[in-house]
N, C-alpha and C positions, 0 to 999 in steps of 0.2 A: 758824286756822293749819293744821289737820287736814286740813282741805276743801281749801287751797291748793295742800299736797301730795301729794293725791290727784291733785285735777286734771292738774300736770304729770305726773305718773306714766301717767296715760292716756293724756294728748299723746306721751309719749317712746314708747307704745307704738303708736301711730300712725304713727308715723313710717317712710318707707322705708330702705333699708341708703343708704349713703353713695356714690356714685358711683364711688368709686375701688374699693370694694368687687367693684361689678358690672365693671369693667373687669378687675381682677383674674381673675375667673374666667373671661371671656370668653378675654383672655389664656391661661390653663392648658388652655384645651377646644381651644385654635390646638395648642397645643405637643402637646398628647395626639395631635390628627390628624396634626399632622406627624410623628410620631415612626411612628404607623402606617403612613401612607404610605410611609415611607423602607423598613420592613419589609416592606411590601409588594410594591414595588419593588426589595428584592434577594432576594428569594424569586422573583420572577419571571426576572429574569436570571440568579439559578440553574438553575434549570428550562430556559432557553434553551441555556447553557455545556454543562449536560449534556446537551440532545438534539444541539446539534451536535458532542462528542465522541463520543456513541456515534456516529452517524452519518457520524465520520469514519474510526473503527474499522471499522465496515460496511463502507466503502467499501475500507477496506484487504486489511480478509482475502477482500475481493469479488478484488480485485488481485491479491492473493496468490493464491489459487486459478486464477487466467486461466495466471498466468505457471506454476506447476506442470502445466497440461494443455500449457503451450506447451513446457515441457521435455522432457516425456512425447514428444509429435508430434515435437520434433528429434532425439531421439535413435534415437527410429524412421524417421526418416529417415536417420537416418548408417546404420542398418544394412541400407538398401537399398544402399546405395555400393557400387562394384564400382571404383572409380577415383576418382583426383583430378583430371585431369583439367579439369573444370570448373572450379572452384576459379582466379579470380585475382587480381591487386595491387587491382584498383580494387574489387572485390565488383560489380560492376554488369553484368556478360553475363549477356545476356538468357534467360531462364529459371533462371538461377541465383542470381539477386541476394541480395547479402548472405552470397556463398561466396568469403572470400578466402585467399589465400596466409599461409604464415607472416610473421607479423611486420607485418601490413597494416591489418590489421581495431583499429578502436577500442579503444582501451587499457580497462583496468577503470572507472580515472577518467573517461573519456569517454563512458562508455555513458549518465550521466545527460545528455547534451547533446542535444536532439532533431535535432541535424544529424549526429548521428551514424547513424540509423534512417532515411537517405536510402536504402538501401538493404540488405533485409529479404527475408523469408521472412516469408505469414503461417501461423501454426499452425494445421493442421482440426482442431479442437479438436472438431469432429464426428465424427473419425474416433475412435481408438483412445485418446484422451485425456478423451473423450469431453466432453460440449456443457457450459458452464458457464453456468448460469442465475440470472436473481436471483432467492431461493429469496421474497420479497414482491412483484414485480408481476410475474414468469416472464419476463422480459425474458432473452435470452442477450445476452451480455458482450462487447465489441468483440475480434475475436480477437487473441492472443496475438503479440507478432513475434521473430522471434531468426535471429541468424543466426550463421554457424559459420565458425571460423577453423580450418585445418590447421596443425596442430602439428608433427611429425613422421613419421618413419619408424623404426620398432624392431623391424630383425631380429634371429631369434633360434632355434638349432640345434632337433634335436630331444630334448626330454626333458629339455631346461633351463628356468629359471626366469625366461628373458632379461635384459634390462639392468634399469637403474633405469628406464628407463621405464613400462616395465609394469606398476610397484609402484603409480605413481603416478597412471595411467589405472585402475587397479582400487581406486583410493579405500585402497592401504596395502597389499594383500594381493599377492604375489608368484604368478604361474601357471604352470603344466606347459604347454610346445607338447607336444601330442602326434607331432606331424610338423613340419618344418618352416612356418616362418611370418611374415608380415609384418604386425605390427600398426601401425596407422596410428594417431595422437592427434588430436584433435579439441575443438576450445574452442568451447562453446556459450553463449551468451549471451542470455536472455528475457529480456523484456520486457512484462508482464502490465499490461493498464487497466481500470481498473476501469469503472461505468455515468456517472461523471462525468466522463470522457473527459481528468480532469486529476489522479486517482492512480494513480501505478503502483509498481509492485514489478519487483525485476528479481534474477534467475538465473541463475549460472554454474557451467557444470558442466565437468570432463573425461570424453569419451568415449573407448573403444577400440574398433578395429573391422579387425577381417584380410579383406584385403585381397587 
């Protein structure tokens, strides 16, 4: 009787695990990779999300700097003005493009339209505004374009503080004419792109400038 249940006792331990056993595990080694993979896979398209955000960033304050040298270069241009002159309804006489009359030139809302940029001034951002460079492959940056609308006219005696006009082309702050004097207003409008030729940033400013 001893002997008999030895024997199976060595049998049972001969024996392999159960089928359903080994499928079992196979199953739980599936679910482990898969669960790896998945993390695998949004760690990578994290990594992705953030290089093209920074990279969109880049590209903006890339923008943003065109358009501040292109505001720079317009405003230096208003103070070569000796006249208006040039300045008409359509903006488009030749050498002057993108110099119009009161009340003509692209409204705020229209400036993001690129049918508006039909007619433009580009900025020499080589000049006095100096060259805007991408500061990783040295490439300089498509220049800057803006163009200028004529605002008014604001005479004003000598030794006075002139109208409200004045307050409001010196960004708030009221001026002494020393002599008589005619200052002109001036709406400037930039248009900064960046090296993907499809971000921009854009700037407006009031200029003053006697005349």
């Amino acid at each position: 009787m001893m002997k008999s249940r030895v024997q199976t006792l060595s049998h049972l331990e001969g024996r392999k695990l159960p089928r359903q056993q080994d499928g079992a595990i196979l199953a739980v080694s599936l679910i482990i990779m898969l669960v790896l993979m998945i993390v695998s896979l949004s760690s990578s398209q994290g990594i992705v999300l953030q290089e093209r955000m920074t990279g969109t960033h880049r590209e903006s304050v890339l923008a943003l700097q065109s358009a501040e040298a292109g505001l720079r270069d317009a405003a230096d241009y208003v103070d070569t003005l000796i006249s208006v002159g040039q300045f008409s309804a359509t903006g488009d006489a030749a050498g002057y493009e993108g110099m119009y009359t009161e009340g003509s030139a692209p409204t705020s809302s229209d400036v993001f339209n690129d049918a508006s940029w039909t007619y433009y001034q580009a900025a020499n951002t080589n000049g006095a505004g100096g060259s805007i460079v991408d500061p990783e492959d040295g490439d300089s940056l498509p220049p800057a374009r803006y163009f200028i609308e004529y605002k008014s006219e604001i005479s004003s005696a000598p030794g006075s503080a002139g109208s409200g006009g004045p307050k409001e082309i010196q960004g708030g702050e009221a001026f002494n004419f020393e002599e008589e004097a005619n200052a002109h207003g001036f709406r400037v409008v930039v248009r900064g792109t960046s090296r993907d030729g499809v971000t921009h940033r854009y700037l407006e400013a009031l200029v003053g400038q006697d005349l």
